[in-house]
C-alpha positions as CSV (number, residue, x, y, z in Angstrom):
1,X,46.3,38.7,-59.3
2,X,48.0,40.2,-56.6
3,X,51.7,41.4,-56.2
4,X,53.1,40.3,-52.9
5,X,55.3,43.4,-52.9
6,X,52.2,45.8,-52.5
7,X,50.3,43.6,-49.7
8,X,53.6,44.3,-47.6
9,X,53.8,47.4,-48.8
10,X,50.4,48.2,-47.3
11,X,51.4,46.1,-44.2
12,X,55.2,47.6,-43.7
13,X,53.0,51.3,-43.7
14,X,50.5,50.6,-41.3
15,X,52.8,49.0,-38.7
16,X,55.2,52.6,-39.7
17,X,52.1,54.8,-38.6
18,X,51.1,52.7,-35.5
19,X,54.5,52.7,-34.3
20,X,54.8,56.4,-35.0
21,X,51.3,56.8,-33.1
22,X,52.3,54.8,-30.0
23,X,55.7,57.1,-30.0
24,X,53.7,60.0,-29.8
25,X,51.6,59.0,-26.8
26,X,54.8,58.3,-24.9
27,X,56.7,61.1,-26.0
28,X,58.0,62.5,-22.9
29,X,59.5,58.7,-21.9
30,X,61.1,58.1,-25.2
31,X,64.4,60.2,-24.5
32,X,65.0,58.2,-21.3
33,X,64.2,55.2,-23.3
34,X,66.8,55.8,-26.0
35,X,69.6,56.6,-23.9
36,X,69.4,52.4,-23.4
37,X,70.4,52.1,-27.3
38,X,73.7,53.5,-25.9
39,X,72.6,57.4,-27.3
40,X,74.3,60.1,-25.6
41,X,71.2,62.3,-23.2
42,X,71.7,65.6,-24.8
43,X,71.2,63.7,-28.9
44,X,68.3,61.4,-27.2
45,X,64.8,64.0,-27.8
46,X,65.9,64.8,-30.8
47,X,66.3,61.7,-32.4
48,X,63.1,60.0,-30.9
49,X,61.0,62.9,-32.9
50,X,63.7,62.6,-35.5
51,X,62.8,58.6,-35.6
52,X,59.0,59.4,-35.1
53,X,59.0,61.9,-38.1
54,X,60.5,59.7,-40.1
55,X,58.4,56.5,-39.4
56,X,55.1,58.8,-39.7
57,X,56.0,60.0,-43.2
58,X,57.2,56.9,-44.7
59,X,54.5,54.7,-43.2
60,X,51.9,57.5,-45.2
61,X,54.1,57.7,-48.4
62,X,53.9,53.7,-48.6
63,X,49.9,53.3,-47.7
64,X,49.6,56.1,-50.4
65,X,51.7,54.1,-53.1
66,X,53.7,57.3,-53.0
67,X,57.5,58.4,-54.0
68,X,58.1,54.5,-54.8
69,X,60.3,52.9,-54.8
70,X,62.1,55.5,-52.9
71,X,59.5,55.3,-49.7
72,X,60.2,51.5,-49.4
73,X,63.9,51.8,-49.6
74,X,63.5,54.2,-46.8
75,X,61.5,51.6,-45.4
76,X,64.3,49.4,-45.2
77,X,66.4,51.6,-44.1
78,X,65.0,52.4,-41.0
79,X,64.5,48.5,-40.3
80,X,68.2,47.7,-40.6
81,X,68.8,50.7,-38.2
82,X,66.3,49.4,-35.4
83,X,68.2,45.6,-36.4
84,X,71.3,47.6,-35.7
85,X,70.3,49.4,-32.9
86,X,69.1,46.1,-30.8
87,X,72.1,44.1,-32.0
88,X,74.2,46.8,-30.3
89,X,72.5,47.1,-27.0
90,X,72.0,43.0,-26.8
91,X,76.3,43.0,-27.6
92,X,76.6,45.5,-24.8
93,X,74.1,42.9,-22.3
94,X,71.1,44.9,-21.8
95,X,68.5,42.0,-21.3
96,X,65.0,44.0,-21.4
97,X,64.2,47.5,-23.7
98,X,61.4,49.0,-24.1
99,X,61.3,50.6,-27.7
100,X,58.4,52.6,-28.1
101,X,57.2,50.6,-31.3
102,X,53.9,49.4,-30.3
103,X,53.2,50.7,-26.2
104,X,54.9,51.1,-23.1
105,X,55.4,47.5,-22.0
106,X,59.3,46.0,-22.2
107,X,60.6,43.1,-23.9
108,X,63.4,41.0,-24.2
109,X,66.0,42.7,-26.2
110,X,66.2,39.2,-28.5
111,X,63.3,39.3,-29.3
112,X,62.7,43.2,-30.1
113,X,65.9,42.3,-32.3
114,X,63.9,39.3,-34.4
115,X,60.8,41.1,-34.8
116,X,63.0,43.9,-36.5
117,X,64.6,41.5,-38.5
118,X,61.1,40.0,-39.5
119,X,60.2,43.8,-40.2
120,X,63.0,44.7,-42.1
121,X,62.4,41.4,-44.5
122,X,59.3,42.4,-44.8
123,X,60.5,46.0,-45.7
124,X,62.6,44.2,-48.3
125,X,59.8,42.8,-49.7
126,X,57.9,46.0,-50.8
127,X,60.9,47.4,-52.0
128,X,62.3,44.6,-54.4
129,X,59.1,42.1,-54.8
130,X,58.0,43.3,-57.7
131,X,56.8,41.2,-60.4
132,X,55.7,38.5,-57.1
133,X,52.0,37.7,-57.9
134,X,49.9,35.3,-55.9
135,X,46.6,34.1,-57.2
136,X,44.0,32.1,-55.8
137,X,40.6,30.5,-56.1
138,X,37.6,31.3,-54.1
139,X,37.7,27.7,-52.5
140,X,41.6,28.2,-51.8
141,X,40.7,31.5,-50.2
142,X,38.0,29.8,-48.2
143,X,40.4,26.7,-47.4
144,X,43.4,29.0,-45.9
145,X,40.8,31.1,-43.9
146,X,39.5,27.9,-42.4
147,X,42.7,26.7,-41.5
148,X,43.8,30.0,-39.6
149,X,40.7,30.2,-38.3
150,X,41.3,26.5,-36.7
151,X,44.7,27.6,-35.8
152,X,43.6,30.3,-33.8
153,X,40.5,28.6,-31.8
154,X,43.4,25.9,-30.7
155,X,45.8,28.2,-29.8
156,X,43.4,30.3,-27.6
157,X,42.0,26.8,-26.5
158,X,45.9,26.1,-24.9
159,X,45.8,29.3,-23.4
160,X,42.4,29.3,-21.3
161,X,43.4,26.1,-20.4
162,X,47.2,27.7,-19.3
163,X,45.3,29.9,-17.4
164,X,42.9,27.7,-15.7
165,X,45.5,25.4,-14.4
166,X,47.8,29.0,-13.1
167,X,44.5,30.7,-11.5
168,X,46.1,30.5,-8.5
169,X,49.5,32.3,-9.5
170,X,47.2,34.9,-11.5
171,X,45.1,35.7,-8.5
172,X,48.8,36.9,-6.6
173,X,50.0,38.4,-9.3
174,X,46.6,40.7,-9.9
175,X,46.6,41.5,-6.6
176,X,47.5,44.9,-4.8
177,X,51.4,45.1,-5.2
178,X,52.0,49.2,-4.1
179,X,54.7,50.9,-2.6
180,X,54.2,52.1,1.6
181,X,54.3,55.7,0.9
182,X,53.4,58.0,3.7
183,X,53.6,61.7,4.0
184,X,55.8,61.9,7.1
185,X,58.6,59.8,5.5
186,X,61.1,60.3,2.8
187,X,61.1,64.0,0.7
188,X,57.9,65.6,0.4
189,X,56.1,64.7,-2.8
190,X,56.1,67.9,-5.1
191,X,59.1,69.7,-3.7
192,X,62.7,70.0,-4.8
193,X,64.9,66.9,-4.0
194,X,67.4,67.3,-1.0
195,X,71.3,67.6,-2.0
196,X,73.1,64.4,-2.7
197,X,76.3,63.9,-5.0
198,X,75.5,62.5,-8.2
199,X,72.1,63.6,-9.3
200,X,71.8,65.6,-12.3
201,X,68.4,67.0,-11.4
202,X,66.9,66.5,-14.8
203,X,64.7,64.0,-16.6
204,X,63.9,61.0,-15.0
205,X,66.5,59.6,-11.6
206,X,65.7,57.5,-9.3
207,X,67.6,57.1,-5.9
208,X,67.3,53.7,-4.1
209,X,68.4,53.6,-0.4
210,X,69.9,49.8,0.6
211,X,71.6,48.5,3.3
212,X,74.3,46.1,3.3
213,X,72.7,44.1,6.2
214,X,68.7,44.1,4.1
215,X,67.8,41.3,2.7
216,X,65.0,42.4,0.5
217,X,68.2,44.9,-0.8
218,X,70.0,42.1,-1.5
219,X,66.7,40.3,-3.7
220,X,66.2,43.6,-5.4
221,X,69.7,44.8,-6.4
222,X,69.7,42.9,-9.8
223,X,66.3,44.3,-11.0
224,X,68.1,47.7,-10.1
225,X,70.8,47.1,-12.0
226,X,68.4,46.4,-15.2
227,X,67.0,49.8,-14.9
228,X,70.4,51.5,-15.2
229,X,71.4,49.0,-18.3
230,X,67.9,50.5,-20.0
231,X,68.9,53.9,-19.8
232,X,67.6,55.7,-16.3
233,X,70.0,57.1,-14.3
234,X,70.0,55.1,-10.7
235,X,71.8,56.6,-7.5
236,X,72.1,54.4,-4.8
237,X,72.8,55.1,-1.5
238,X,74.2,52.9,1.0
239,X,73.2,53.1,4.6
240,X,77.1,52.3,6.1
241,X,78.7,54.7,3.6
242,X,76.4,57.6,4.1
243,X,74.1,58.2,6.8
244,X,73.6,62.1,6.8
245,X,72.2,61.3,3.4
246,X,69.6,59.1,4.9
247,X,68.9,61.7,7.4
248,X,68.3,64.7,4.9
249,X,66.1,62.6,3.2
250,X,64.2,61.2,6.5
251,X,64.4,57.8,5.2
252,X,63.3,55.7,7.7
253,X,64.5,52.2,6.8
254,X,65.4,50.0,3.6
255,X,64.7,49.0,0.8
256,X,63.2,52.8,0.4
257,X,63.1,54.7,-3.3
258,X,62.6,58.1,-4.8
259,X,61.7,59.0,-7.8
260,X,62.9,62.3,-9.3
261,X,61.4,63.9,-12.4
262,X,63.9,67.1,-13.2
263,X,64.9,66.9,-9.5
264,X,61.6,67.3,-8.1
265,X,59.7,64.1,-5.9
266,X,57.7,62.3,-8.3
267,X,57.0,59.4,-6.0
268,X,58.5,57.7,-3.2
269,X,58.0,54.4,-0.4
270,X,59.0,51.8,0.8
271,X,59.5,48.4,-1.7
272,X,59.8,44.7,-1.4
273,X,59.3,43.5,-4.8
274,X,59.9,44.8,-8.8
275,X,56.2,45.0,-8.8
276,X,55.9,47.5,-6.6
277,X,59.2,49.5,-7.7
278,X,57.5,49.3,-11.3
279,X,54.2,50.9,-10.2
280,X,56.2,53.8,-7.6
281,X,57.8,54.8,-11.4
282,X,54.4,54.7,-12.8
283,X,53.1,56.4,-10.4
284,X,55.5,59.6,-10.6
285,X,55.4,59.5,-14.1
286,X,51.9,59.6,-13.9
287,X,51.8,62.7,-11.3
288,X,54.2,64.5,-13.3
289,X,52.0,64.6,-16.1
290,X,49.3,65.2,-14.9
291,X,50.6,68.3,-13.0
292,X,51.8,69.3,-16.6
């Protein structure tokens, strides 16, 4: 016999730690990342270690059986304030987050918000499941593996099969997709970005150069807009409005983009697709820490 209230017990911990472990690695994005949830930039660092602290000690007090039931109310706790926190940024139409939980990669804000609602049930659970027991037979056992097992090989079965009949779409989509970046254009890589009004030369910025007469500025100004509504500060820079800019930069057409790290160039080139605007910001996050 069994009480269901310790299996998610053990389960609510070890998703606490691995979310607290994938935090860490991507420590120096979270700030950036929080300031989506609608949290002001000078409160955003401290509360991603502040949420990270709290996730690493609770998910070890609840593998441990420790400080119950006080650790799994906790555990609740911090699972209606991520339900919260997505419910407020979904209200205020932010689309995509990325929260830190389990990697880098975004998601759709609805469902980040049901799979802390699924978390925080499960939370709920360890905390007030007592008394819950399941039991079972060897054959049962046996019988329910089977099934999942089944469940599994059909559901992988769908998706070779997805991907067989979209080979063709895979093949563009896993192909080279990189920004044109070359020396002799745009601010040098490394160095202090040139004035402009409105940067706040720190954290992360990017600055996008458009013109009202590109198309490919035209195709990429909601995806822009996205990134501002998750949190990163965007600067755009219109050629009509403000050549000299253009010219202190040395841009030398549009759709261009810089990205700043602390007002220094992180990365820059020339873009024609989200792709490639995605992997220019990987690329200068990836510079800057490495140069760190």
């Amino acid at each position: 016999m069994v009480e269901l209230s310790t299996i998610a017990r053990i389960v609510v911990g070890l998703l606490l730690l691995w979310a607290a472990a994938a935090k860490l690695r991507r420590r120096e994005d979270l700030p950036d990342w929080l300031t989506a949830y609608g949290l002001p930039a000078r409160v955003a660092r401290p509360a991603a270690w502040a949420v990270t602290a709290a996730e690493a000690v609770v998910g070890v007090l609840l593998l441990g059986g420790l400080a119950l039931p006080a650790s799994a109310y906790a555990a609740v706790a911090l699972g209606v304030a991520f339900v919260a926190a997505l419910a407020q940024a979904r209200l205020r139409g932010v689309e995509r987050l990325r929260c830190g939980c389990f990697g880098a990669s975004e998601g759709r804000t609805t469902h980040l918000l049901l799979r802390a609602a699924g978390f925080t049930a499960l939370a709920v659970l360890a905390a007030f499941g007592g008394g819950l027991e399941v039991s079972a037979s060897a054959d049962t056992v046996m019988l329910v593996a089977l099934t999942v097992l089944t469940v599994a090989v059909v559901l992988l079965g769908l998706l070779v099969l997805a991907l067989y009949r979209q080979v063709g779409v895979l093949t563009l989509r896993l192909g080279p997709r990189v920004p044109f970046e070359l020396a002799e254009e745009g601010p040098e890589v490394g160095a202090r970005a040139p004035a402009l009004d409105g940067l706040r030369g720190r954290r992360a910025e990017v600055v996008f150069f458009f013109s009202a007469t590109c198309r490919l500025c035209r195709a990429l100004g909601p995806g822009v807009a996205a990134l501002a509504r998750q949190g990163l500060a965007v600067r755009v820079v219109e050629e009509e409005q403000d050549e000299d800019a253009f010219k202190r930069w040395n841009v030398p057409g549009t759709p261009f983009v810089v990205h700043l790290i602390d007002g220094v160039v992180a990365a820059k080139g020339t873009v024609n697709t989200l792709e490639e605007l995605e992997t220019l910001l990987e690329a200068g996050r990836a510079r800057i820490h490495a140069a760190a």
